[in-house]
One Martini backbone bead per residue (centre of mass of N, CA, C, O) as a GRO file, in nm:
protein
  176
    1UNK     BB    1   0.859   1.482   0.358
    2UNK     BB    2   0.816   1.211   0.197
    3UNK     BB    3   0.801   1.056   0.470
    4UNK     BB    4   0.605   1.151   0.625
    5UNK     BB    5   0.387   1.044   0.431
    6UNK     BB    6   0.517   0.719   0.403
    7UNK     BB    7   0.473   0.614   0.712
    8UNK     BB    8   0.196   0.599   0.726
    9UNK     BB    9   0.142   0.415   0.490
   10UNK     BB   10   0.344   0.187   0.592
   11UNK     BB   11   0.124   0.107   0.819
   12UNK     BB   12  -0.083  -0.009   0.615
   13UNK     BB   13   0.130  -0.196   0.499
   14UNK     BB   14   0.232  -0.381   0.672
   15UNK     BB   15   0.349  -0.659   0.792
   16UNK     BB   16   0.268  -0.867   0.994
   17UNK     BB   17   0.370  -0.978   1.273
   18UNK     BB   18   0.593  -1.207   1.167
   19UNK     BB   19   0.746  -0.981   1.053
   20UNK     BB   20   1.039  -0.805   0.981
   21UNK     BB   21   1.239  -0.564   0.985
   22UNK     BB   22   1.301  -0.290   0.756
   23UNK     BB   23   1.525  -0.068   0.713
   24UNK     BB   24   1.379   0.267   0.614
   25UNK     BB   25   1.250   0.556   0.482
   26UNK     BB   26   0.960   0.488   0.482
   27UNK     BB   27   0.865   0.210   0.656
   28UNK     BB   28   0.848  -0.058   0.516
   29UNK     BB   29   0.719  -0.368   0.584
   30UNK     BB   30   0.901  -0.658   0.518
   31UNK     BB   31   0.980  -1.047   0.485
   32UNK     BB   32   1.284  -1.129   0.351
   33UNK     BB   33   1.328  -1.444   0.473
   34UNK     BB   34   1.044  -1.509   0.373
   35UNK     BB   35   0.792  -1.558   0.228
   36UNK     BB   36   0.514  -1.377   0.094
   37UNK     BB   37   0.211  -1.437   0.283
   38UNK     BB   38   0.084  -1.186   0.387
   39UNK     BB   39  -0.100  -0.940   0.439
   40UNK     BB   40  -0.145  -0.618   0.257
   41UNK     BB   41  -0.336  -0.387   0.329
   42UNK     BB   42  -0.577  -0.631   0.320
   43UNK     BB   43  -0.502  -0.851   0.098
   44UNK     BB   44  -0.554  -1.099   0.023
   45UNK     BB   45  -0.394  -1.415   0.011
   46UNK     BB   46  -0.532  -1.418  -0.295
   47UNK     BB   47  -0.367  -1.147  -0.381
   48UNK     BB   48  -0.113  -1.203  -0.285
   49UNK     BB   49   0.128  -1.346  -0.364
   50UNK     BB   50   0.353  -1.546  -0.360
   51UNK     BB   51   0.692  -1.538  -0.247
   52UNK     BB   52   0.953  -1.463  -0.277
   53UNK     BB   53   1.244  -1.273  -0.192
   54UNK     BB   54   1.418  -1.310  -0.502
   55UNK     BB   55   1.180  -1.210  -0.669
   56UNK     BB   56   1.077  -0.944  -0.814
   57UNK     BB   57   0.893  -0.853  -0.618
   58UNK     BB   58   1.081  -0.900  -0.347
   59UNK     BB   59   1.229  -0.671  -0.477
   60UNK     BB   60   1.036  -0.423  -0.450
   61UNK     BB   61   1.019  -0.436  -0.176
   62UNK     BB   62   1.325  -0.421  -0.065
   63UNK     BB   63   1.327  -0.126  -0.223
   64UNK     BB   64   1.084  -0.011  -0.097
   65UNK     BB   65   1.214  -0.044   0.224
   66UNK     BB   66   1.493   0.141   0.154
   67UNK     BB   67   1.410   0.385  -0.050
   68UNK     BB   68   1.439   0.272  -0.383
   69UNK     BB   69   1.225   0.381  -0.629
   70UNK     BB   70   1.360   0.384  -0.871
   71UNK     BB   71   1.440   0.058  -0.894
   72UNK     BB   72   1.149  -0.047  -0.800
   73UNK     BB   73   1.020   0.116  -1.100
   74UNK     BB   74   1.166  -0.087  -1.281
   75UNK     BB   75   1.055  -0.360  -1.192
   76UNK     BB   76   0.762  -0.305  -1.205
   77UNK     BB   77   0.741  -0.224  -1.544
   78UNK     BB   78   0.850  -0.496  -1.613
   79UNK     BB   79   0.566  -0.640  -1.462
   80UNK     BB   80   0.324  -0.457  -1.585
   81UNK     BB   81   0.400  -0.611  -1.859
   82UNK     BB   82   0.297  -0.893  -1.764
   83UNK     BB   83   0.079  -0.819  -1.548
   84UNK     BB   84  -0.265  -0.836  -1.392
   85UNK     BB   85  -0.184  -0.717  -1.120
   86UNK     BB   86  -0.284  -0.548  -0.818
   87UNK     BB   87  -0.005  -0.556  -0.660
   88UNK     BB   88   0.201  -0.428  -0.850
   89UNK     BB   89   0.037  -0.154  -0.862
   90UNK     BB   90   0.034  -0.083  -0.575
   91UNK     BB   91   0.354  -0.087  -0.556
   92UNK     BB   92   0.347   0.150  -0.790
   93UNK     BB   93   0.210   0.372  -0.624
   94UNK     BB   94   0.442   0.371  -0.381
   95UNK     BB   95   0.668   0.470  -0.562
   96UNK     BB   96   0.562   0.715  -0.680
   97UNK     BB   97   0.524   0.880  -0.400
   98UNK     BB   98   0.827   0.860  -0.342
   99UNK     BB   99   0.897   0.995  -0.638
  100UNK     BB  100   0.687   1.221  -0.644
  101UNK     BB  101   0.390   1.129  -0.818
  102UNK     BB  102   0.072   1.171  -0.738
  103UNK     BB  103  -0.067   1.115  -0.988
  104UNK     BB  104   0.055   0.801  -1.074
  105UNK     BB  105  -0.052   0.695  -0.775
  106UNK     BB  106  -0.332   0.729  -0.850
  107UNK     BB  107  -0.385   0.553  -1.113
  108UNK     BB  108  -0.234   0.294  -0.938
  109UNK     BB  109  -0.445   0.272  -0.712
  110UNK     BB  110  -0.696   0.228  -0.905
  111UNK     BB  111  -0.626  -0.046  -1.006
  112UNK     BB  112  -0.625  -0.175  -0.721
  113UNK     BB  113  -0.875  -0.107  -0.510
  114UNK     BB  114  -1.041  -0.333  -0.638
  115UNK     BB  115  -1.219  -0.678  -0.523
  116UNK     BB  116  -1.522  -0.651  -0.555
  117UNK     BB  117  -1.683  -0.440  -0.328
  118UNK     BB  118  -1.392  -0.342  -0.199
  119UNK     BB  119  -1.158  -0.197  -0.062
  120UNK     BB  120  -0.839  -0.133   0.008
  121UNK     BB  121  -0.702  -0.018   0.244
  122UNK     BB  122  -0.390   0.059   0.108
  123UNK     BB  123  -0.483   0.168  -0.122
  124UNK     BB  124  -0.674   0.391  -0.028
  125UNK     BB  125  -0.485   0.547   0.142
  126UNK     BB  126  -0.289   0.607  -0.083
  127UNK     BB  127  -0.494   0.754  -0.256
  128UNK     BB  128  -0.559   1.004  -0.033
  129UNK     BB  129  -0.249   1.110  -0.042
  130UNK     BB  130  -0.245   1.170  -0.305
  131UNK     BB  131  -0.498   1.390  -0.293
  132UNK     BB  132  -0.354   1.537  -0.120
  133UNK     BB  133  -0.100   1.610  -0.294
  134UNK     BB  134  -0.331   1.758  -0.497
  135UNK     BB  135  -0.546   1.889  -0.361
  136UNK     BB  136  -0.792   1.675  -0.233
  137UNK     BB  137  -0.940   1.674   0.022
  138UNK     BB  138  -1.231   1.566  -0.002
  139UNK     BB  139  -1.138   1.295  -0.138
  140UNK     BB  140  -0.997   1.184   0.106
  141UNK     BB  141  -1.253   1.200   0.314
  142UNK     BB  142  -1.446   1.026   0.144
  143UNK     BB  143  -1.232   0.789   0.204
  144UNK     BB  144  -1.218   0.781   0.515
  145UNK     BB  145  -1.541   0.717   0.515
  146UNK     BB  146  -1.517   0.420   0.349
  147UNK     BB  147  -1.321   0.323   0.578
  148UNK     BB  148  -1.552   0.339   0.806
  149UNK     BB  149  -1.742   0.173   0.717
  150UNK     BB  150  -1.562  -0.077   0.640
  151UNK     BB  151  -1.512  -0.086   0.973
  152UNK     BB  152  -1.812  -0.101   1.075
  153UNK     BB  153  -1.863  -0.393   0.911
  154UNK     BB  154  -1.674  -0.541   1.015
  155UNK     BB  155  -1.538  -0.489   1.273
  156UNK     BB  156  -1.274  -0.699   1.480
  157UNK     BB  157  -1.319  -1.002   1.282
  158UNK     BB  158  -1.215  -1.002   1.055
  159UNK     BB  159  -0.953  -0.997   0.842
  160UNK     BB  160  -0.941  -0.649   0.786
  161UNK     BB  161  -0.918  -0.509   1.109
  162UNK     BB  162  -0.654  -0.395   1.060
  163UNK     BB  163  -0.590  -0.261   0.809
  164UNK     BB  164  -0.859  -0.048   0.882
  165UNK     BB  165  -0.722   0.066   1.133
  166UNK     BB  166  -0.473   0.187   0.973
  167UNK     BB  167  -0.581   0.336   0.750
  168UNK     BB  168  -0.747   0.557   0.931
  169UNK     BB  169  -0.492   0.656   1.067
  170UNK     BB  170  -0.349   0.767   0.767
  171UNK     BB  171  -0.558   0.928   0.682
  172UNK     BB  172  -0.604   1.117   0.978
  173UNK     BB  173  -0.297   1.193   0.980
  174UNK     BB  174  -0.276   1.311   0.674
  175UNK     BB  175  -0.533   1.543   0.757
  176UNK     BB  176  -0.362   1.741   0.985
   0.00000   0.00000   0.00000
């Protein structure tokens, strides 16, 4: 069950085209061959920070490519207080959901959300599953009006509007 609502959130949690598949439970991709350069669910290239492989982040993220959740959260928690990265954040709510944790997943996917005036995109889904796991279905429907609004505003040409596109996706396949 758990892979199932997570499989969904990590087509838009997605890397980029030019990444690797990492096989794993979860089903998210992440590229850890080379440095982590690629916008990941929306986040623009100035919010996640550029990342070796083999760094606590490039570490977190290969965790939770694998489905190694806990030790992911492990990872993340002791970076949680390093530092006030907001995709740090939404690792930590990845793994929080991974973990069957809708609570903390929600409370980790808001502290991500906003830069700026929108939210993105990988954030807003994982927000929504959370939402979904607590029965808060109206509050996902929100999400997911946000996520089209968002999405009519961008257009196709935006930097954002795969990510936007993947989004709206996982959030109406998890509303089914």
């Amino acid at each position: 069950m758990r892979s199932a609502i997570l499989f969904p959130l990590a087509l838009a949690l997605a890397a980029p085209v030019h990444a690797q598949h990492v096989a794993g439970v979860s089903g998210i991709h992440f590229n850890n061959s080379t440095p982590f350069t690629g916008p990941v669910g929306g986040f623009a290239s100035g919010y996640v920070p550029r990342q070796a492989p083999n760094s606590e982040i490039g570490q977190a993220q290969a965790l939770i490519a694998a489905g190694q959740y806990g030790q992911a959260d492990a990872v993340l928690t002791k970076l949680i207080g390093a530092t006030s990265s907001k995709y740090v954040r939404f690792l930590k709510g990845v793994t929080k959901l991974g973990l069957g944790d809708a609570e903390a997943a929600r409370r980790y996917f808001e502290k991500s959300l906003y830069q700026g005036r929108n939210g993105y995109p990988g954030a807003m889904s994982g927000l929504a599953i959370a939402e979904i796991q607590l029965g808060n279905r109206d509050a996902a429907e929100h999400i997911l009006e946000k996520l089209r609004y968002q999405q009519d505003k961008c257009g196709r040409s935006c930097d954002r509007a795969k990510s936007l596109e993947q989004a709206v996706g996982v959030v109406e396949k998890a509303l089914i």
